[in-house]
C-alpha positions in Angstrom: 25.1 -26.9 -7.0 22.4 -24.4 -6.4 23.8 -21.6 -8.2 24.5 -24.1 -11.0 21.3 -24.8 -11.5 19.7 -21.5 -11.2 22.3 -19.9 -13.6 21.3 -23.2 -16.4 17.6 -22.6 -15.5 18.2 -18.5 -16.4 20.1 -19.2 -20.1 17.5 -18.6 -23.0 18.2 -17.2 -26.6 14.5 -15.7 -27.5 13.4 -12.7 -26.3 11.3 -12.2 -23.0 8.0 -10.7 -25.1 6.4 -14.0 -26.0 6.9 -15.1 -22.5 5.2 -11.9 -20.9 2.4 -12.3 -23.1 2.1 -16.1 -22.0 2.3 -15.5 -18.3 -0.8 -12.6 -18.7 -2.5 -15.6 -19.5 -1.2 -17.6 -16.3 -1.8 -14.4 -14.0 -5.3 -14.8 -15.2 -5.5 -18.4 -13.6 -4.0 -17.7 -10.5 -6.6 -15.6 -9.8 -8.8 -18.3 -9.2 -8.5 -17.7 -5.2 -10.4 -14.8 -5.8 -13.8 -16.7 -7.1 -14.2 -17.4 -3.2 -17.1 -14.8 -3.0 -19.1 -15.7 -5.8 -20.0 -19.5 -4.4 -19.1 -19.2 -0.8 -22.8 -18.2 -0.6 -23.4 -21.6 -2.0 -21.6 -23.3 -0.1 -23.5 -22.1 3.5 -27.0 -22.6 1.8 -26.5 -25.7 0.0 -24.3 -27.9 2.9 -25.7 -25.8 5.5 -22.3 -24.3 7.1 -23.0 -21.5 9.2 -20.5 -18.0 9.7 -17.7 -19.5 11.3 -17.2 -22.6 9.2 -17.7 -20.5 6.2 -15.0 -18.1 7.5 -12.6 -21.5 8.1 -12.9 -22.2 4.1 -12.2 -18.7 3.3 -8.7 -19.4 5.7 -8.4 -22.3 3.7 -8.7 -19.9 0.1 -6.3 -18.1 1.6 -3.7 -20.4 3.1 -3.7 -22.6 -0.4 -3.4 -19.7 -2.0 -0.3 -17.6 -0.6 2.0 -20.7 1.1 4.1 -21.0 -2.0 7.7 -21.5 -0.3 7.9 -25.2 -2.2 7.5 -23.6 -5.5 9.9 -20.8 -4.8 12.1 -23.2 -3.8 11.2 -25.2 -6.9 12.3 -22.3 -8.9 15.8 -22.4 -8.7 15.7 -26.2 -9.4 13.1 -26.4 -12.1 11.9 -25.3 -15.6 8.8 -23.0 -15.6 6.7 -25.7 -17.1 7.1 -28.2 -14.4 5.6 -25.5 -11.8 2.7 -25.0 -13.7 1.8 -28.7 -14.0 1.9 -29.4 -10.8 -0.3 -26.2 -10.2 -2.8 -27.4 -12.8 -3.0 -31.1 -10.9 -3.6 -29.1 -7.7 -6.5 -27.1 -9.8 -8.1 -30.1 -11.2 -8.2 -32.3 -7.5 -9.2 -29.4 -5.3 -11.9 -27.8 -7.4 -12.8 -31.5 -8.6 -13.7 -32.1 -5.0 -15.7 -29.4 -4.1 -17.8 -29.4 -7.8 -18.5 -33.3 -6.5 -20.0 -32.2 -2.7 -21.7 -28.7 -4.2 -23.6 -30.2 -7.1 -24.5 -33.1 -4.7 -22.6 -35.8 -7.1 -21.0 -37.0 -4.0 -23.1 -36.6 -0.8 -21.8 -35.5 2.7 -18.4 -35.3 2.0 -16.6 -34.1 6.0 -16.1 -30.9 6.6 -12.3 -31.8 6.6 -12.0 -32.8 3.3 -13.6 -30.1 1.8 -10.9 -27.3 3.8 -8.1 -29.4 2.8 -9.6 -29.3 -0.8 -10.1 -25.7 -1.0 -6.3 -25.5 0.2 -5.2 -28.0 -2.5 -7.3 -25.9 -5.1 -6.1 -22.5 -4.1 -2.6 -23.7 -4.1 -2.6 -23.8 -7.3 -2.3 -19.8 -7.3 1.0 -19.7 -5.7 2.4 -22.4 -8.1 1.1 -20.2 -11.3 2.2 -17.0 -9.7 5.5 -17.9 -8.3 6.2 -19.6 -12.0 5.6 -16.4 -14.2 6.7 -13.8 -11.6 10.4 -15.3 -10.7 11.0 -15.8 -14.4 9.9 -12.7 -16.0 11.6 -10.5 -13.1 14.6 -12.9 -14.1 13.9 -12.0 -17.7 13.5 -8.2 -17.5 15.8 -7.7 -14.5 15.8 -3.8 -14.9 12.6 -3.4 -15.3 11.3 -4.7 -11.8 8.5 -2.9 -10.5 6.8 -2.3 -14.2 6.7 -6.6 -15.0 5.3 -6.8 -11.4 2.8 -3.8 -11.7 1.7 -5.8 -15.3 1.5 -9.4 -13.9 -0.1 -8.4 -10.8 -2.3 -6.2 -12.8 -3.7 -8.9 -14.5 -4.1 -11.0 -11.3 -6.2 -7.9 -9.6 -8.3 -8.1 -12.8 -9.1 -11.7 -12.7 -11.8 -11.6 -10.6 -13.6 -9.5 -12.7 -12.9 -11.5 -15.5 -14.0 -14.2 -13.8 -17.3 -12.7 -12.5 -17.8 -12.0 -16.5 -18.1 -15.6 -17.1 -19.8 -16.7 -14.2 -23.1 -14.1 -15.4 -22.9 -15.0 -18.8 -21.0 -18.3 -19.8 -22.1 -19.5 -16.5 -25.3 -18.2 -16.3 -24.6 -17.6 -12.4 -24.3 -21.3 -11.3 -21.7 -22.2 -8.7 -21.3 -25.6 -9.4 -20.8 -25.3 -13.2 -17.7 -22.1 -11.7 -16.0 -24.9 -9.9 -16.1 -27.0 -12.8 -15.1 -24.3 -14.6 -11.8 -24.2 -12.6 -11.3 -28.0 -12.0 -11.1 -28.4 -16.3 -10.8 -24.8 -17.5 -7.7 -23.8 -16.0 -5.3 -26.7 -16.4 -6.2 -26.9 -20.0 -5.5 -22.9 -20.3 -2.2 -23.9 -18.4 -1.0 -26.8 -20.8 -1.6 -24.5 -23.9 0.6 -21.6 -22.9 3.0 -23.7 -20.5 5.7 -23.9 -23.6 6.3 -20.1 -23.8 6.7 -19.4 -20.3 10.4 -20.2 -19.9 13.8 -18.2 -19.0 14.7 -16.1 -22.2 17.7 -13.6 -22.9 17.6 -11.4 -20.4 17.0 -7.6 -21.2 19.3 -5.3 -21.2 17.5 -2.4 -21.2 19.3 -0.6 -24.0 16.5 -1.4 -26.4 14.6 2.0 -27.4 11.6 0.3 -27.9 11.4 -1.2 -24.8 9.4 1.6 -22.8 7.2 1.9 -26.0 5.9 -1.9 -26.0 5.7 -1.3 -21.3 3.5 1.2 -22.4 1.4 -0.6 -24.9 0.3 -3.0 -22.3 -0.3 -1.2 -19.6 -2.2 0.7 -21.7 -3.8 -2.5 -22.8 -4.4 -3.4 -19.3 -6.0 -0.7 -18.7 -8.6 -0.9 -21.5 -9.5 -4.3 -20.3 -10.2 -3.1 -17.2 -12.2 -0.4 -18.4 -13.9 -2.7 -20.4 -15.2 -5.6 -18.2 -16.2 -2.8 -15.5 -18.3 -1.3 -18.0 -19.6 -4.5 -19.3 -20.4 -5.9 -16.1 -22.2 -2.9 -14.8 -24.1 -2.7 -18.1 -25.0 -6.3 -17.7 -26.4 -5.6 -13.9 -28.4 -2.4 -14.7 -29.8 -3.4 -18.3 -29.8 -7.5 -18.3 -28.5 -7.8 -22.4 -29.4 -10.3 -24.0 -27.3 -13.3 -25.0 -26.2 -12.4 -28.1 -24.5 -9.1 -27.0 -23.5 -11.0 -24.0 -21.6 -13.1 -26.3 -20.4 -10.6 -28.2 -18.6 -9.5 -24.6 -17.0 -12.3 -24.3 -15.7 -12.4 -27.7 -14.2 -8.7 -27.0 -13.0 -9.9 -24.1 -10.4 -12.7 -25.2 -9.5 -10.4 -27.9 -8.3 -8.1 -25.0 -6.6 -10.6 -23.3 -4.4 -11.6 -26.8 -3.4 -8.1 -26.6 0.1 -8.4 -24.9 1.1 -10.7 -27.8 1.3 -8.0 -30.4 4.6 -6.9 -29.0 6.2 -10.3 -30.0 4.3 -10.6 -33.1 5.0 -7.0 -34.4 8.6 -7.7 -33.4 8.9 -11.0 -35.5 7.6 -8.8 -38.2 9.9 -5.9 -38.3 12.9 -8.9 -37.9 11.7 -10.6 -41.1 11.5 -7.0 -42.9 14.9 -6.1 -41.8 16.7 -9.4 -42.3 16.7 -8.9 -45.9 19.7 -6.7 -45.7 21.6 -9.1 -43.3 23.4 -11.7 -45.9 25.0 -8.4 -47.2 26.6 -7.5 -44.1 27.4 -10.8 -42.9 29.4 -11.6 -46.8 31.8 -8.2 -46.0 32.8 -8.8 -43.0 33.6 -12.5 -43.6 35.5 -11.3 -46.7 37.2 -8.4 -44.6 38.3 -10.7 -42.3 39.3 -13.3 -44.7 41.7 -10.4 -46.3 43.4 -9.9 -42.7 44.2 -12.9 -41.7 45.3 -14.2 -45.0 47.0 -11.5 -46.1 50.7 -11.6 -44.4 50.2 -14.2 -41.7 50.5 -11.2 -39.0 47.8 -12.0 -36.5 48.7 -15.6 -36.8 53.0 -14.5 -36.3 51.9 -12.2 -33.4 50.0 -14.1 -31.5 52.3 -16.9 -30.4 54.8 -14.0 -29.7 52.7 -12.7 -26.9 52.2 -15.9 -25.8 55.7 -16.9 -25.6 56.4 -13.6 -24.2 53.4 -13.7 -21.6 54.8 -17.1 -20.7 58.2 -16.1 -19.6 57.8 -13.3 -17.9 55.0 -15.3 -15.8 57.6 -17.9 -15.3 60.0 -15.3 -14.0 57.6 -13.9 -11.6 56.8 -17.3 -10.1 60.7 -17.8 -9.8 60.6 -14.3 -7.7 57.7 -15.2 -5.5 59.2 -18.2 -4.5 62.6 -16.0 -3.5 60.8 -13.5 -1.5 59.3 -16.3 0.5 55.8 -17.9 1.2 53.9 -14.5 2.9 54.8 -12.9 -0.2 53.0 -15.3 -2.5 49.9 -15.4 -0.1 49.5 -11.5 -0.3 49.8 -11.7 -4.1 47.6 -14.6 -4.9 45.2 -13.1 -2.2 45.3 -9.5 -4.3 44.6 -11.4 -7.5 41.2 -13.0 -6.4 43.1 -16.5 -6.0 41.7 -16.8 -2.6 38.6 -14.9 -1.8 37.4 -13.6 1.5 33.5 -14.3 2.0 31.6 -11.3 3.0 28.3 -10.4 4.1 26.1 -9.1 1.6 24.8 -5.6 1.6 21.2 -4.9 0.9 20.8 -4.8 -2.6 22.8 -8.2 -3.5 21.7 -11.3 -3.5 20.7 -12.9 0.1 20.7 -16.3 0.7 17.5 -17.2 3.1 19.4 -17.9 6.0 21.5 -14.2 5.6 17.8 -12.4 5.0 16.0 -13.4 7.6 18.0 -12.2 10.7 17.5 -8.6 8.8 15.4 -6.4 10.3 14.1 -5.3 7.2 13.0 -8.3 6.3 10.5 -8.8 9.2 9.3 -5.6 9.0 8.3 -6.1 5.4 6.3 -9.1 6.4 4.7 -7.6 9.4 3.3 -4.4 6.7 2.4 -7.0 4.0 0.5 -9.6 7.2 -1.4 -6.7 8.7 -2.1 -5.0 5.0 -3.0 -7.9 3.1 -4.2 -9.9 5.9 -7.1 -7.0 6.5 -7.8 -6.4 3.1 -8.4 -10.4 2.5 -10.7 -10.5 5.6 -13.0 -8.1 3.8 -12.8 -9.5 0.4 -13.6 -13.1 1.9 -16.7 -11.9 3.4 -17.7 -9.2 0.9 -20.9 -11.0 0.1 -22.1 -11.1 3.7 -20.6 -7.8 4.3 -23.2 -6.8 1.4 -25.7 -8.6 2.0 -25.8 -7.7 5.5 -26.6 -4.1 4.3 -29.1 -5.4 2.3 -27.8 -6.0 -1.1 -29.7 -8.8 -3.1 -26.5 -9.2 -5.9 -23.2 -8.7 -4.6 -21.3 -9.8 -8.0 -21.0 -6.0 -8.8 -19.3 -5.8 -5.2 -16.9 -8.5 -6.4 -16.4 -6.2 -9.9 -15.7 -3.5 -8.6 -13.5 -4.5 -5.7 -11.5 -6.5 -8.8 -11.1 -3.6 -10.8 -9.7 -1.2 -8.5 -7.4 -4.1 -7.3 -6.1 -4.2 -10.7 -6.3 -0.3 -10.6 -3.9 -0.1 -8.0 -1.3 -3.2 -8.7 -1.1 -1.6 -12.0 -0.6 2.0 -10.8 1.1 0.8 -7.8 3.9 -0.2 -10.1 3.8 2.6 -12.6 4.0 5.0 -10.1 7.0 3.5 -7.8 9.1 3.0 -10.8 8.9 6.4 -11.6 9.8 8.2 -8.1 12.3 5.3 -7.7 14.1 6.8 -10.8 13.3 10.1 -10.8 13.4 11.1 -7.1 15.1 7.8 -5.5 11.6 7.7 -3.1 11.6 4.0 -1.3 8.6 2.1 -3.1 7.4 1.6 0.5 6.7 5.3 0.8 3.3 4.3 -1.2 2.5 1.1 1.0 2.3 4.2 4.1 -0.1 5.9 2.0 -2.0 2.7 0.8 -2.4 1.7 4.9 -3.1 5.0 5.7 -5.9 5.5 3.8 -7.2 1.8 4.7 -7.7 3.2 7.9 -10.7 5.5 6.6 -11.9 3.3 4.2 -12.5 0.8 7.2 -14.3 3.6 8.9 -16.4 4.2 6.4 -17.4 0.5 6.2 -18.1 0.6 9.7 -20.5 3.8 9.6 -22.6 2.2 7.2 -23.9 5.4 5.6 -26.0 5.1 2.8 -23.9 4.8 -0.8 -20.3 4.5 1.8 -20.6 0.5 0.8 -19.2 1.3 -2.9 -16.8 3.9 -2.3 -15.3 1.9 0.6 -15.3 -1.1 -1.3 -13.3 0.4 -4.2 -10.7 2.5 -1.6 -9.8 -0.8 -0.1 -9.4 -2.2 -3.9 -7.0 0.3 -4.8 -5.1 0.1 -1.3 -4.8 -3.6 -1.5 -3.6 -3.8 -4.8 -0.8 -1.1 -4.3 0.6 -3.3 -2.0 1.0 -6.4 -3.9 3.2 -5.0 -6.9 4.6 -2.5 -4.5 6.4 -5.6 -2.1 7.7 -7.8 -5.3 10.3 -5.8 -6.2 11.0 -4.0 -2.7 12.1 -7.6 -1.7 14.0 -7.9 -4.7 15.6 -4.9 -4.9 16.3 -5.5 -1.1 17.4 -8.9 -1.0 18.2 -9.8 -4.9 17.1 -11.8 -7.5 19.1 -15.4 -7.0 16.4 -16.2 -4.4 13.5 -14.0 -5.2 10.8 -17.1 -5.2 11.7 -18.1 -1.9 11.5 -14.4 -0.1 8.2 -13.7 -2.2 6.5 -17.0 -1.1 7.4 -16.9 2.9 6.7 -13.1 2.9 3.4 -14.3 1.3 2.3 -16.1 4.4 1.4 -12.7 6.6 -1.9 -13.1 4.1 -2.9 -16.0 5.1 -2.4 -15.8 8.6 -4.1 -12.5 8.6 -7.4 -14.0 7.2 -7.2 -16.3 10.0 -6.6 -14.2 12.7 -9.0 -11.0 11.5 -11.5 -13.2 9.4 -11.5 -16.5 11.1 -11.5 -16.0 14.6 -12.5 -12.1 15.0 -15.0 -11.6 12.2 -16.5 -14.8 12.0 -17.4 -14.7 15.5 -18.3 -11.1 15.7 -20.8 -12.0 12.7 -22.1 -15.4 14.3 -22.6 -13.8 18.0 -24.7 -10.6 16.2 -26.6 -13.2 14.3 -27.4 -15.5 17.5 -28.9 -12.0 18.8 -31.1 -11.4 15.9 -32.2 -14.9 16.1 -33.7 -14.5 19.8 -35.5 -11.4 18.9 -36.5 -13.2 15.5 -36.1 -17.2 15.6 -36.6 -17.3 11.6 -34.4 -15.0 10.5 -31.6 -16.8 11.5 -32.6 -20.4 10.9 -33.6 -19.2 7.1 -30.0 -19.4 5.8 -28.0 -18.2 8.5 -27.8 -14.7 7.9 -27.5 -11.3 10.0 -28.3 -8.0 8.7 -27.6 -4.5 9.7 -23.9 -2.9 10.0 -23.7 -4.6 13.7 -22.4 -7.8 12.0 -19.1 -6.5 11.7 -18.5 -3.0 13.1 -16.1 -4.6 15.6 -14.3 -6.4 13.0 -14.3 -2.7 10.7 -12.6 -1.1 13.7 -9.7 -3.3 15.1 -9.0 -3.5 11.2 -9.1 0.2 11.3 -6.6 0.1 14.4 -4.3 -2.6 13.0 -3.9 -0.7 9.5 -2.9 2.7 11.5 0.0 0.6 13.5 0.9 -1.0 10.3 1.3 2.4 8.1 3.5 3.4 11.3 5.8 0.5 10.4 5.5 1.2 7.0 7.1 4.8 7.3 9.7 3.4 9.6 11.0 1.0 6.8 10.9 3.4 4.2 13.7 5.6 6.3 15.6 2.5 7.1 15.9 2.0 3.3 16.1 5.2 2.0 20.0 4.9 2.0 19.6 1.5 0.1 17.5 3.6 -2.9 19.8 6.1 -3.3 22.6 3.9 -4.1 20.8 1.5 -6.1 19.0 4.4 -8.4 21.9 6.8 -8.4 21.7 8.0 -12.0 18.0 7.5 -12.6 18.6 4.0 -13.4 19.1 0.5 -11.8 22.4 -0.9 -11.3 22.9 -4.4 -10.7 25.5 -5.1 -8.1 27.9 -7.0 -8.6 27.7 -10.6 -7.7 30.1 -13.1 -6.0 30.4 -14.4 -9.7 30.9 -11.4 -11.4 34.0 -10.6 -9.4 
C-alpha cells in the first residue's frame, strides 16, 4: 500500500521549474526558527526570564523546529499542499501565542505554555521544509545535492531576510515580528501551496538544464550579496525610509527571480509550437498510409500471436513432462517467484533495514554534534554579543545568515562537482566544515578584539555546509522512497544538541558567571539579567571546541566507509539510479 501511494503521489505532467521557484518561497518561511535571536532579548526583559529559562525556549526553537518524522512520514501518504497547511496552522497558533504574552494582550501566560508554543510555532519549519525538499529531490532525482544546496540556500538566507524586515517594515519591534509570523507566513504559504506538487521527473538529458542551476544560484547569490550589503548600509548610515523602501521593493524582486526559468520556458514553448501541427499532420498521414495500405501490420500481427501462443502451449506441455522441480527452476529464472534481498547502500531502505546500519548512526552522531554546536551559538548570539559589549547584535544575526546561506549554497555546488568529477564522498567537506569549527570556537573563546565577526561568519559557513551536504548523503545512501523519514529523525541530533550544549551547559555556565558578577556588583545583574566579559561562556566555547574535533574524527571515518559506495554510484561522472524492486 505504501509504495502505492508514494508512486501515485510522485506522477505529475508539468515540469519541476515552477515548483522550484514556489518552494524558494517556502524555504524562505521555514526559516522562521531562525528569528529566535532578534526577540529572545525581549522575551528576558519584558517577562523577566533569566539565562536558563531563556536557553529552555531556545531548546524549544529548536526541538519544534527539526522533529519532523510525522511529516516525513506524511510524505509518502500525502499531497504537498496538505503538509504546508498543517505547517501554516502550526505558524499561526504558536506565534499567535507568544505575540498575545509579549505585547502584554494576554498577561502572565505560564512559562509552560509559552515552550510548548514556541515548539508548535517552530514546527512549522519542518513541515515547510520536509514538504519542498522530499518533492523537488523527487522531482530532480539526478540532480540531488544542487536542489538541496538551492533550497537550503535560501533557508540560510532567511534570517537575513528576515532581519531586513524587522529594521525596516518592522521598525525593530518584537511583537509586531511575531505577528509578522503568526499572519505573514501562512498567507505566503496558501498563495504558493498550488505549485508545490510532484511534477515529471527530470531526466537530466535536457541541455538547458545546468544553464537555468546556474541562473539561480547565481540568483541566490546576488540576493545574498544584496541584503548583506543593504543591511550593513542600513547599520552604518541609518537611510532614510524612502530608500529603505526602495530595499524592500529590490528585495522581493530578488526573491521572484527563480521564476524566470519557468516563465522563459513557457515562452520559448509558445514560440516553437507553431511548427508542431505540421509535424503532428505527417506523421498521422504516414501512418495512415501503412496501415491502410495492404492490411500487413494488421495480417502479421495475429500471426505472431497465434504463433507465440503455441509454442507457449508446447513448452507448458514440456514442463509438465520433465516434472514439478523443473517448472520451479524455470518460473524461478523468469522473475515468477522472486527472492527478497537486502538492499545495498545506494537503493532504497526501508526505516527498519537503515537503521541497524552503521552508517546511518554515524551520520547522525556528525550532524548532532555539528549542528547541535553550531545552534548553541546561534541561539545565544545576542548574549554572546552583548556580553562583549555590543549594543545591536542584528548585524551578528546578518552576517551569521549570510554565510549560512554562503555555505549551504557552496556546500552543494562544490560536492556535486567532486562527486562527479573525482567520486570524493560529500562527507569529505563535513570533516573540513568540523574541523575548522574547532578554531572558530577558539577564537570565540579568546575574545580578541574584532575575532567576534570573523568567528561568527566561520561558524556560518561551517554550519551551512553541513546542512545541504547531509540531504543528499542520506539519499544517495539510503534512497529516495523514504527520504522524508531518514532526513527528519537524522534531524533530531539538532535539537538534542541545543539541549545538551545550550540548555544545560551554556545556560548554566552563563547564569553561574552572572551570579558572580552580581556579588561583586548587585545592579548589574538585577538590571536585565545580563553578564558581560568573555567569562560568560569560555567553558561553553571549549567543550564545543572538544566535541567538534571528536565529531570531524567521525566524520573522516564515514567518508572511508563510503568511499566504495561513491565510486559505484558516480562511475561515469554521472548518477545512476539503481535499480529498484520494481524495476526488475
Amino acid at each position: 500500500m505504501a509504495t502505492a501511494t508514494a508512486t501515485t503521489l510522485k506522477a505529475g505532467t508539468r515540469p519541476p521549474w515552477v515548483g522550484l521557484g514556489a518552494a524558494v518561497w517556502v524555504q524562505i518561511a521555514a526559516g522562521n526558527a531562525y528569528n529566535f535571536p532578534l526577540y529572545s532579548h525581549s522575551l528576558k526583559s519584558v517577562l523577566g526570564f533569566n539565562q536558563q529559562q531563556l536557553s529552555m525556549l531556545g531548546v524549544a526553537n529548536d526541538i519544534g523546529e527539526n522533529i519532523g518524522v510525522i511529516p516525513g512520514i506524511a510524505c509518502n501518504y500525502l499531497p504537498p499542499w496538505v503538509i504546508l497547511l498543517v505547517g501554516s496552522l502550526a505558524c499561526f497558533f504558536g506565534y499567535g501565542v507568544l505575540w498575545l504574552s509579549l505585547s502584554r494582550t494576554v498577561e502572565s501566560l505560564p512559562y509552560w505554555l509559552l515552550w510548548l508554543a514556541l515548539c508548535v510555532a517552530t514546527n512549522s519549519s519542518a513541515w515547510f521544509s520536509t514538504a519542498v525538499l522530499v518533492t523537488n529531490m523527487r522531482n530532480f532525482p539526478l540532480s540531488r545535492g544542487t536542489v538541496a544546496g538551492i533550497l537550503k540556500g535560501y533557508g540560510g538566507i532567511s534570517a537575513a531576510v528576515f532581519t531586513e524586515i524587522f529594521n525596516i517594515l518592522l521598525h525593530g519591534s518584537s511583537s509586531k515580528l511575531l505577528m509578522f509570523l503568526a499572519v505573514g507566513i501562512p498567507i505566503l504559504c496558501f498563495a504558493v501551496m498550488y505549485f508545490v506538487r510532484a511534477c515529471t521527473e527530470s531526466s537530466g538529458n535536457d541541455p538547458s538544464e545546468n544553464s537555468h542551476f546556474l541562473f539561480i544560484q547565481g540568483a541566490l547569490v546576488v540576493l545574498g550579496v544584496y541584503v548583506l550589503t543593504s543591511t550593513i548600509l542600513d547599520h552604518v548610515l541609518s537611510l532614510n525610509t524612502v530608500v529603505c523602501y526602495t530595499i524592500l521593493v529590490v528585495l522581493f524582486a530578488l526573491l521572484l527571480a527563480p521564476l524566470a526559468v519557468p516563465v522563459k520556458m513557457t515562452f520559448a514553448r509558445m514560440t516553437s509550437s507553431k511548427s508542431v501541427p505540421i509535424d503532428i499532420d505527417q506523421r498521422v498521414s504516414s501512418t495512415d498510409s501503412l496501415v491502410q495500405g495492404d492490411g500487413s501490420m494488421e495480417k502479421t500481427e495475429p500471426l505472431l500471436m497465434k504463433k507465440s501462443s503455441s509454442a507457449t502451449t508446447s513448452e507448458s506441455f514440456r514442463e509438465c513432462d520433465d516434472g514439478s522441480e523443473v517448472a520451479m527452476l524455470l518460473a524461478e529464472g523468469e522473475g515468477a517467484i522472486k527472492k527478497k534481498r537486502r538492499p545495498r547502500r545506494g537503493e532504497d531502505f526501508s526505516f527498519t533495514e537503515a537503521v541497524v546500519k552503521a552508517d546511518f548512526w554515524l551520520i547522525f552522531f556528525i550532524y548532532f554534534v555539528g549542528v547541535g554546536s553550531g545552534v548553541t551559538v546561534l541561539n545565544n548570539l545576542a548574549q554572546i554579543g552583548i556580553a562583549q559589549g555590543m549594543h545591536d547584535t542584528t548585524i551578528l544575526l546578518s552576517l551569521f545568515s549570510f554565510c549560512n546561506f554562503a555555505g549551504r549554497l557552496g556546500g552543494g555546488v562544490i560536492s556535486e562537482h567532486f562527486v562527479r568529477t573525482r567520486t570524493t564522498p560529500r562527507t569529505v567537506w563535513i570533516t573540513c566544515a568540523q574541523a575548522l569549527m574547532v578554531v572558530t570556537y577558539l577564537l570565540y573563546a579568546s575574545a580578541l578584539d574584532g575575532t567576534l565577526y570573523a568567528a561568527t561568519a566561520l561558524l556560518g559557513i561551517c554550519y551551512g555546509v553541513q546542512f545541504s551536504v547531509m540531504i543528499p548523503t542520506v539519499s544517495e545512501l539510503f534512497g529516495l522512497k523514504h527520504f522524508g523519514i531518514f532526513y527528519s529523525v537524522i534531524s533530531i541530533g539538532n535539537p538534542i544538541g541545543a539541549f545538551l550544549f545550550s540548555g544545560l551547559l551554556a545556560a548554566y555556565v552563563y547564569d553561574t558567571e552572572a551570579a558572580k558578577q552580581n556579588e561583586s556588583n548587585s545592579m548589574l545583574y538585577s538590571s536585565g539579567f545580563s553578564c558581560l566579559g568573555p567569562d560568560c561562556f569560555r567553558l561553553t566555547f571549549l567543550v564545543l571546541a572538544g566535541a567538534s574535533a571528536l565529531g570531524s574524527i567521525l566524520s573522516f571515518v564515514l567518508t572511508l566507509r563510503i568511499k566504495p559506495v561513491y565510486e559505484t554510484l558516480y562511475a561515469g561522472g554521472s548518477f545512476r539510479l539503481p535499480r529498484t524492486s520494481d524495476d526488475q
